[in-house]
N, C-alpha and C positions, 0 to 999 in steps of 0.2 A: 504494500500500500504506500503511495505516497505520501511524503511528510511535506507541512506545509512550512515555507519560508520564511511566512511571520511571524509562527510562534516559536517563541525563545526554549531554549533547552533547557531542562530544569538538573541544575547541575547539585552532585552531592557536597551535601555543607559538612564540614568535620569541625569537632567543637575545637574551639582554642582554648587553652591553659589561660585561665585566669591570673593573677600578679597574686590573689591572696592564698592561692592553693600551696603546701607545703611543698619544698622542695624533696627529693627523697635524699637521705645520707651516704654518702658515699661511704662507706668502708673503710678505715683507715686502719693505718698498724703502728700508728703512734701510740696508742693507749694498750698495744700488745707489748709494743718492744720498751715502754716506761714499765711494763709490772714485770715485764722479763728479768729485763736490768736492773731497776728499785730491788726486786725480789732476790736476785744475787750478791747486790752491795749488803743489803741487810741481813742475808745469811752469814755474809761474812763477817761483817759487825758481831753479829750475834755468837759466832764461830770466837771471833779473836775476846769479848769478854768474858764468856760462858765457858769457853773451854769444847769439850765434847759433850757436852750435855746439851741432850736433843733438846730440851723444852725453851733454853736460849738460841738456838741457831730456826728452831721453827718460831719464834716470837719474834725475830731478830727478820724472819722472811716475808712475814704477814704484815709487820709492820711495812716493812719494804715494800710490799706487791700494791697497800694501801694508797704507799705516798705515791708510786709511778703507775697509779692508776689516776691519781687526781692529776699529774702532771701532765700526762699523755691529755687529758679532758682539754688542759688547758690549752696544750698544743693544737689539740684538733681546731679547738674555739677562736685561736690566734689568727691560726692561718685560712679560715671558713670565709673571713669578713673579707 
């Protein structure tokens, strides 16, 4: 069948991303490789005060894994903006 010339094509509309929809996060390995790290210096801390008593070198690592997990946070937040 013939299509007429003057009516217009009704063409597909795809929605646009509005400005207030969240972006999604990208993935980072800054807050793996701060609790990696953090968590190995505080072992060791924990290691050279304590001695070989576990209960110091695991307190010494938790602490550790705490602070390069707040640090990695920061890192990611730093470099996001």
């Amino acid at each position: 069948m013939p299509q007429s010339k003057k009516r217009h094509v009704a063409h597909q509309q795809h929605p646009h991303k509005s400005e207030t929809q969240h972006k999604e996060e990208k993935n980072s390995n800054a807050v793996a490789v701060g609790v990696v790290f953090f968590g190995l210096i505080g072992f060791g801390i924990g290691f050279f005060i304590g001695g070989v008593d576990a209960v110091w070198m695991t307190g010494g690592a938790v602490v550790g894994a705490v602070g390069g997990y707040l640090f990695g946070k920061q890192i990611d937040k730093a470099f996001s903006k």
